[in-house]
C-alpha positions in Angstrom: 0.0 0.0 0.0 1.5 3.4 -0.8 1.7 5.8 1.5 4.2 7.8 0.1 3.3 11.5 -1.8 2.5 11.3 -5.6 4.5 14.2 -6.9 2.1 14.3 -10.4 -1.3 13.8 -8.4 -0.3 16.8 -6.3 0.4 19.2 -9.2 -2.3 17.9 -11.3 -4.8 18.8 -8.2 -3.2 22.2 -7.4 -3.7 23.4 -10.9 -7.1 21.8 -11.1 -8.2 24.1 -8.3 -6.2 27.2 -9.5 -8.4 26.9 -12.6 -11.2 27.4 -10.5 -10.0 30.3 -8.6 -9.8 27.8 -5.6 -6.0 30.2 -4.8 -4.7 28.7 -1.1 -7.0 26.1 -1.4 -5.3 24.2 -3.1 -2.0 24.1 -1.2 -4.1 22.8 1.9 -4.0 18.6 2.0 -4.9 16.4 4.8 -1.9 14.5 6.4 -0.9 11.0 5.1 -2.7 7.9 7.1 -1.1 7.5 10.7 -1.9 4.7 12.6 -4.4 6.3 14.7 -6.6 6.9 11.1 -7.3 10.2 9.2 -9.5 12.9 9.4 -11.7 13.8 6.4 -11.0 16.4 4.1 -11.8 20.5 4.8 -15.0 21.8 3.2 -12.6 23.2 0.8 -11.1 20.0 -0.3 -14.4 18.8 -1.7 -13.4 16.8 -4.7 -15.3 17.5 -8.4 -17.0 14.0 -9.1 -18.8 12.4 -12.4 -20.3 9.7 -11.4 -21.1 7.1 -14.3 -24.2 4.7 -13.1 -26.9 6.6 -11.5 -29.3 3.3 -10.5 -28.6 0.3 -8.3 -24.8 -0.1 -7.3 -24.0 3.4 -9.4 -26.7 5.0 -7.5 -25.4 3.6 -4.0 -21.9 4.8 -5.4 -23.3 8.2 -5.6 -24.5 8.7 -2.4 -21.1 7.5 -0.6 -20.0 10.5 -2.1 -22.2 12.9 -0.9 -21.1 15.9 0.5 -18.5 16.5 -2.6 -19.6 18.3 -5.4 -21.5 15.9 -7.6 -20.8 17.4 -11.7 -22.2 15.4 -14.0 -24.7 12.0 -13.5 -24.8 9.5 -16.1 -27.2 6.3 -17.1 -28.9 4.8 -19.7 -31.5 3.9 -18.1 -33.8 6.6 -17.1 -36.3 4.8 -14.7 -33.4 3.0 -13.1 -31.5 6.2 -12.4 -34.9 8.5 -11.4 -34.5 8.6 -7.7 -30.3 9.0 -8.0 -31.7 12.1 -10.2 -34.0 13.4 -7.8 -31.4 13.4 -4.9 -29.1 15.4 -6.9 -31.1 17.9 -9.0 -28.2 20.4 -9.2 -25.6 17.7 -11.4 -26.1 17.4 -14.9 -27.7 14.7 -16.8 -26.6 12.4 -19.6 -26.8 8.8 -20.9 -23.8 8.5 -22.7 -20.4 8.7 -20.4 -18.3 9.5 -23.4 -20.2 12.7 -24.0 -20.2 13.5 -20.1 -16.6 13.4 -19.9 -16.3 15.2 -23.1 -18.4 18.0 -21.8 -17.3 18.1 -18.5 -13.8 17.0 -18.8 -12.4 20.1 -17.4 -14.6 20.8 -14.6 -14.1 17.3 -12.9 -11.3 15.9 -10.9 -12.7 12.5 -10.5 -15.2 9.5 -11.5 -17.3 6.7 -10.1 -17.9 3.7 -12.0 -20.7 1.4 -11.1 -21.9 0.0 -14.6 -22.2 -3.8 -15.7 -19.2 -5.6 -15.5 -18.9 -5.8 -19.4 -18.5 -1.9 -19.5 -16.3 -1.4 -16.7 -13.2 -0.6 -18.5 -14.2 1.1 -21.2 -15.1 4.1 -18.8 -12.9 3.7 -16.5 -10.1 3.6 -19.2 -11.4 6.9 -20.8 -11.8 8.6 -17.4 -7.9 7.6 -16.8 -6.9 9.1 -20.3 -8.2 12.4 -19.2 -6.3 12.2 -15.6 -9.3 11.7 -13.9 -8.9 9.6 -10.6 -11.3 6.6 -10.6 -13.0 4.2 -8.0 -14.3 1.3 -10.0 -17.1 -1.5 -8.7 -15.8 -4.9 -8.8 -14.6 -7.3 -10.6 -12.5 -4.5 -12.3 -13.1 -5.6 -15.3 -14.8 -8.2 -17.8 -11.4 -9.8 -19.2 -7.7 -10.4 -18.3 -6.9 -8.2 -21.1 -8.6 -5.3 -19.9 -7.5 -5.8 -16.2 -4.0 -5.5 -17.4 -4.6 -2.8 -19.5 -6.5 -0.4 -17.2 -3.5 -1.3 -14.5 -0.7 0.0 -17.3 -3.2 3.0 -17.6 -3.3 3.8 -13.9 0.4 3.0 -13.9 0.6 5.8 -16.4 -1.8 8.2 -15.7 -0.5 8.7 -11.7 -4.0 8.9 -10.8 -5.9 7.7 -7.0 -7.5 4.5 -8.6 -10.0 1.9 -6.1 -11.4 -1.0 -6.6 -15.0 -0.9 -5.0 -14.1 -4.3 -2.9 -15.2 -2.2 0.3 -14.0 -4.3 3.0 -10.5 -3.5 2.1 -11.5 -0.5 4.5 -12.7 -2.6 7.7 -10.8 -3.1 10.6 -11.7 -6.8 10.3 -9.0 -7.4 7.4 -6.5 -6.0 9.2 -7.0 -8.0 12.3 -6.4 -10.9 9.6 -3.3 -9.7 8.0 -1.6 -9.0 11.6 -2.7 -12.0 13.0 -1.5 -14.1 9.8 1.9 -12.3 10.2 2.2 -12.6 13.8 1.7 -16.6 13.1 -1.2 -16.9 14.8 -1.5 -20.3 12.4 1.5 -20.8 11.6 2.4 -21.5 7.8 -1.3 -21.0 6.2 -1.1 -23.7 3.2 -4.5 -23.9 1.9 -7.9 -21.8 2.1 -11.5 -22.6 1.4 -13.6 -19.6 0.2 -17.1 -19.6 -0.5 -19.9 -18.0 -1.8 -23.3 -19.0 -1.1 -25.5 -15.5 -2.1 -28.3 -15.3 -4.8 -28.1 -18.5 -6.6 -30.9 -17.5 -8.7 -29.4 -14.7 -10.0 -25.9 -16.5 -10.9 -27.0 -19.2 -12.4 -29.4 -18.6 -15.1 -29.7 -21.9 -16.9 -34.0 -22.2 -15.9 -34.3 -18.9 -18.3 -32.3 -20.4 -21.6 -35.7 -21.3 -22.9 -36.9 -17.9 -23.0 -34.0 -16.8 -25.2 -36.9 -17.3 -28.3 -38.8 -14.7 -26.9 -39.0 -11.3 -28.0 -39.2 -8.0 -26.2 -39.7 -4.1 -27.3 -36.8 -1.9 -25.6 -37.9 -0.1 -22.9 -38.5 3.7 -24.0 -36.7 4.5 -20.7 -33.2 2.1 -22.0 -30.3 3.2 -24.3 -30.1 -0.4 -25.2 -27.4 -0.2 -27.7 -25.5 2.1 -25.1 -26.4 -0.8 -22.4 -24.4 -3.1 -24.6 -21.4 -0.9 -25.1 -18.6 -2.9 -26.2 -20.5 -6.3 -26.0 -21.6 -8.1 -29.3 -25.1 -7.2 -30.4 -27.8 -9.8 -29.1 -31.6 -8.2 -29.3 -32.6 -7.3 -26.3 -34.2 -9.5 -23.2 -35.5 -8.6 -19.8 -33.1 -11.7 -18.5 -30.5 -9.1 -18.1 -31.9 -6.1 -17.8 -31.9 -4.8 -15.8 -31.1 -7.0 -13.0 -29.9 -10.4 -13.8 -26.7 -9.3 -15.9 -24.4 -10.9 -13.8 -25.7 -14.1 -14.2 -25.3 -14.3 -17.8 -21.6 -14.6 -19.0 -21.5 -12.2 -22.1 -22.0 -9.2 -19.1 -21.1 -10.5 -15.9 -18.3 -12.9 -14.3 -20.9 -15.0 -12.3 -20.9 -15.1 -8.7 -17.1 -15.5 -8.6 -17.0 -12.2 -10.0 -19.0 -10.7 -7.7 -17.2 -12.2 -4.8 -13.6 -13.3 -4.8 -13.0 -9.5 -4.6 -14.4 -9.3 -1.4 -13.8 -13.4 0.2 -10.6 -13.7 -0.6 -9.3 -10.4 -0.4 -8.5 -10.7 2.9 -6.1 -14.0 2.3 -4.8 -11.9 -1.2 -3.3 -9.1 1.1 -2.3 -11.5 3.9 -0.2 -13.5 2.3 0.8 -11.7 -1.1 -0.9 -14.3 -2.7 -0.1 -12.3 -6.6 -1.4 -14.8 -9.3 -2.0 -18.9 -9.7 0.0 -20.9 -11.6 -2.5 -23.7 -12.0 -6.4 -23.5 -12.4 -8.9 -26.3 -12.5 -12.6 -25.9 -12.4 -15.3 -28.6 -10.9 -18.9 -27.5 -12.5 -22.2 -29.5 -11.6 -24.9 -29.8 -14.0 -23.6 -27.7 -16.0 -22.6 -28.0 -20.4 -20.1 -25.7 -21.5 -21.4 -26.2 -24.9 -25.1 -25.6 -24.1 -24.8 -23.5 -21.2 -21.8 -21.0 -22.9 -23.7 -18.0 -22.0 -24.3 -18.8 -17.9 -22.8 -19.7 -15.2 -23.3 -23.2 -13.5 -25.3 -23.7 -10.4 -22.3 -24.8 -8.7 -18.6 -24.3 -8.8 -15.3 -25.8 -6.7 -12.5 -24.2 -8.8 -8.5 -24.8 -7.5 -6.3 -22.4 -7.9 -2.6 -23.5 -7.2 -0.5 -20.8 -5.7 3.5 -21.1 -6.0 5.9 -20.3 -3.1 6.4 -16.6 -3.2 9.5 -15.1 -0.8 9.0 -16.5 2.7 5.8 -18.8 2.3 5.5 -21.7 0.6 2.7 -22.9 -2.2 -0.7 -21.9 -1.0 -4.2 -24.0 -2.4 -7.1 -21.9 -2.6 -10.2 -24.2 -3.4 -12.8 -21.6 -4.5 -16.9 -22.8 -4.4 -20.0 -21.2 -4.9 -23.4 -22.4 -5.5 -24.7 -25.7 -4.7 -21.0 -26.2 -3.4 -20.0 -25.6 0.2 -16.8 -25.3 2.2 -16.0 -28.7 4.4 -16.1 -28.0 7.6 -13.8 -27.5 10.2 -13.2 -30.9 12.1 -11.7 -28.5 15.2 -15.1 -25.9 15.1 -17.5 -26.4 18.1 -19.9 -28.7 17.7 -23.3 -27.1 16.5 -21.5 -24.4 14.2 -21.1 -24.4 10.6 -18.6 -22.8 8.2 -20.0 -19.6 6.6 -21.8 -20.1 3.7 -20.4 -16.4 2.8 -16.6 -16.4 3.9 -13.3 -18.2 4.1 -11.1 -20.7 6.2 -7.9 -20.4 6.5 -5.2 -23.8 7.4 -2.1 -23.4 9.0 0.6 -25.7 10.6 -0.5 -24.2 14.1 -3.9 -23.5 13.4 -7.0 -22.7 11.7 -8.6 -19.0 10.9 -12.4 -18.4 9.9 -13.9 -15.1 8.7 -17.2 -13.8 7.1 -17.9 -12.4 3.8 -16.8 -8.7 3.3 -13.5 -8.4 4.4 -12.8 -10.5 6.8 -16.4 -10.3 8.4 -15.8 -11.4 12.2 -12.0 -13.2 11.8 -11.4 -15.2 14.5 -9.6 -18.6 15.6 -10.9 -21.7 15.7 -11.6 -23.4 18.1 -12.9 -20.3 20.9 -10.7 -21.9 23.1 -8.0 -20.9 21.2 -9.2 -17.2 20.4 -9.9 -16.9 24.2 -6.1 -17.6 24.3 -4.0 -15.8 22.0 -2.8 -12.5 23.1 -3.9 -10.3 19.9 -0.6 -8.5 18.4 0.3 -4.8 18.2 -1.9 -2.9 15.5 0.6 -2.8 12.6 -1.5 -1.3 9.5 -3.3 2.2 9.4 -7.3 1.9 10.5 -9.6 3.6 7.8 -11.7 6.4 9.2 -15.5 5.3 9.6 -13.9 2.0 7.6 -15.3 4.0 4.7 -14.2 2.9 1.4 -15.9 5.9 -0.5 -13.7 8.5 2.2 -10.5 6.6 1.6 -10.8 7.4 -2.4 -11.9 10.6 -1.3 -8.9 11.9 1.1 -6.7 10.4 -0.8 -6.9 12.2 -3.9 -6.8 15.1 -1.8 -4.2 14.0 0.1 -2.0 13.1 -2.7 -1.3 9.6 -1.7 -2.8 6.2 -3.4 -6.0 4.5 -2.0 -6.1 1.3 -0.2 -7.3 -1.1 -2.6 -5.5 0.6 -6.2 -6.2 -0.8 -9.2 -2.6 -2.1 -9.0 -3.8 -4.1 -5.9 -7.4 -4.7 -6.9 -6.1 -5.7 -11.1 -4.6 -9.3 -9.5 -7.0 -9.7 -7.4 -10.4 -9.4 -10.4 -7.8 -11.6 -12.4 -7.8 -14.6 -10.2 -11.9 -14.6 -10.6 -11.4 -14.2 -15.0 -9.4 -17.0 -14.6 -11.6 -18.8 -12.7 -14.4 -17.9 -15.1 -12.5 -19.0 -17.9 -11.8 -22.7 -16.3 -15.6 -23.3 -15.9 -15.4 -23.1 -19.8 -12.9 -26.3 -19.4 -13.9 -28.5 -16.6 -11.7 -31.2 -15.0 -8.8 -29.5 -17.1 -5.8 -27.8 -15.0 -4.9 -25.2 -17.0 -1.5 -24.1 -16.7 -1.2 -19.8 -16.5 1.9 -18.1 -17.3 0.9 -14.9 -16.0 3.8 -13.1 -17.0 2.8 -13.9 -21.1 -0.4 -13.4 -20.4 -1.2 -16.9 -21.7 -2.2 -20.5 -20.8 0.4 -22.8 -22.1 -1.2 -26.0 -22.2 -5.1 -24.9 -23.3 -4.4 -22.5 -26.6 -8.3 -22.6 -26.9 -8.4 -20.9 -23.3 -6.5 -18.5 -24.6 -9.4 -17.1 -26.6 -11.3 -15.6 -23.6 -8.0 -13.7 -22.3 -8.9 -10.5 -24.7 -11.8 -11.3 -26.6 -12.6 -8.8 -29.2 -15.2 -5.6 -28.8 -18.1 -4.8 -30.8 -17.5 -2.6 -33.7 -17.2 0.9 -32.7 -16.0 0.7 -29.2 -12.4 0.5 -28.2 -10.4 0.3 -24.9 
């Protein structure tokens, strides 16, 4: 994590604000994080926000950043978007990003992203061209290719980037981390993370049938904008506006949704960077016939080499129908959560919840009644507010907690997962470095797939 001052951010934000008369203002910036946590910035350090998504996760993004000065809203959908709209009368309105940050590229410092995973990096790639600092919703993006290509950007661009994995900000997943490095279990060789939210949404195979049907566009819906870089398929309530993430060409499934936030915690813990191996388990599930969803279960492996003082980690991913074993050493009467992760060491074994690390502890009690908890080694987020730590650190000048240089490794352990459902029972073999699997050149395919004519990264 970064803590150190961003010599281009700094200038690019003083001049910002002497463009708009702002004079001392500018030269006042809130102190790097201290151990103790942060205070928020000065009612002069409100940042100038675009915020692209208005309904749903866009509109929630919105509102985390109240209290800054909210520029321009976008959405292409109108009746999704209404009561984001209503709350902020004063911004203007537009359906198309691209013309919003054409229009109001000079009077904006920053932008929100919380669009369909398929559209991600298109506009958060264009925002980053224009030195615009950008918190972007999970999974970063909708392909390997474009994960590595927004990271070079942010690289680039020097610009405060975060992923929108918001327990990066809890206290929880710091516990973790200190506890992990303390040894509270010893050398931790394998985890089980799970995911058992909103099967219905994920796994869409029940609605393949009503593919056939057809459906007017919504007066209220852009659709074409909707489908941005996505190859043209006629419109269908199945994923509109809702059920997108369920269906492959637009979302990553639920391992999209929630490795970001599962196994985040053991990603930063133990530097976990990217698997070498990747083998995928699917039940009742085709590739062939189901190519567009996701299966109604999972249990992916991901094979983790040695990196500097640990040794190879196995994560065994599941979602679904699937469900982690459980503990043989948890109190009798308790489960595993069916949202969460277990950690295995040589001394020990670590359970947590979903978002972060959601209530880490050791298991048994007996031995989290005994271990004497270690000094507090990482910073504390103020509020454990993922939104504020974006916020104060643009106008602090430093990098967020969760960059996309953090958050880019951790969305590309999910594609790749998402690409071995494609190949069940096959361990594919990932050379991350090429940017290739050597052993599957038909895997390969899904790395980068191609855009739509008329969009471009």
């Amino acid at each position: 994590m970064a803590k150190s001052m961003n010599p281009r951010v700094s200038t690019s934000r003083r001049r910002f604000l002497q463009g708009l008369g702002a004079g001392l203002a500018a030269l006042q910036v809130v102190p790097a994080r201290v151990l103790g946590g942060e205070r928020g910035p000065a009612p002069s350090d409100k940042v100038n926000i675009a915020c692209i998504g208005a309904g749903n996760r866009g509109g929630d993004s919105v509102r985390a950043c109240r209290g800054q000065t909210i520029v321009g809203l976008c959405d292409v959908d109108d009746k999704l978007a209404a009561e984001t709209y209503r709350q902020f009368p004063e911004a203007k309105k537009f359906r198309d990003f691209r013309k919003m940050l054409d229009e109001l590229d000079k009077s904006i410092e920053a932008v929100t992203v919380g669009i369909p995973d398929h559209t991600h990096a298109v506009a958060a790639m264009d925002a980053m061209r224009r030195g615009k600092h950008v918190y972007c919703e999970k999974p970063l993006a909708h392909s390997i290719g474009e994960v590595r290509a927004l990271m070079a950007m942010a690289r680039e661009s020097k610009v405060v980037t975060q992923l929108g994995n918001q327990g990066h900000s809890s206290d929880d997943i710091r516990s973790l981390c200190e506890w992990v490095w303390d040894g509270a279990i010893g050398r931790v060789t394998e985890i089980h993370a799970c995911c058992d939210a909103f099967p219905r949404v994920y796994c869409q195979i029940d609605d393949l049938p009503k593919l056939a049907e057809k459906h007017a566009v919504p007066p209220t819906l852009d659709y074409d904008l909707w489908l941005g870089p996505a190859h043209f398929r006629p419109y269908s309530p199945l994923w509109v506006p809702w059920n997108w993430r369920g269906w492959l060409p637009f979302g990553c499934g639920c391992i999209g949704d929630w490795i970001c936030h599962v196994v985040d915690p053991s990603f930063w813990a133990l530097d976990l960077g990217l698997p070498a191996t990747i083998c995928a388990e699917v039940r009742n599930y085709d590739p062939k016939l189901h190519a567009d969803v996701y299966p109604p279960g999972v249990r992916i492996t991901f094979q983790f080499p040695a990196k500097g003082p640990r040794g190879p980690v196995k994560l065994v991913w599941c979602d679904g129908t699937e469900r982690v074993p459980r503990p043989p050493m948890l109190e009798e009467g308790e489960n595993p959560p069916g949202t969460g992760a277990v950690l295995y060491g040589d001394k020990g074994v670590l359970m947590h919840g979903s978002h972060g690390a959601g209530g880490v502890r050791l298991i048994p009690q007996e031995r989290m009644r005994a271990y004497k908890r270690p000094d507090r080694r990482l910073a504390r987020v103020s509020g454990q507010d993922h939104h504020r730590d974006w916020l104060n650190a643009i106008v602090a000048n430093r990098q967020s907690g969760s960059p996309f240089a953090y958050g880019g490794p951790l969305t590309e352990i999910a594609l790749l997962g998402v690409i071995a459902i494609r190949f069940p029972e096959r361990e594919l073999k990932w050379d991350a470095e090429k940017m290739r699997f050597t052993n599957a050149e038909e895997a390969n395919a899904y790395v980068a797939p191609p855009y739509r004519r008329g969009w471009e990264l």
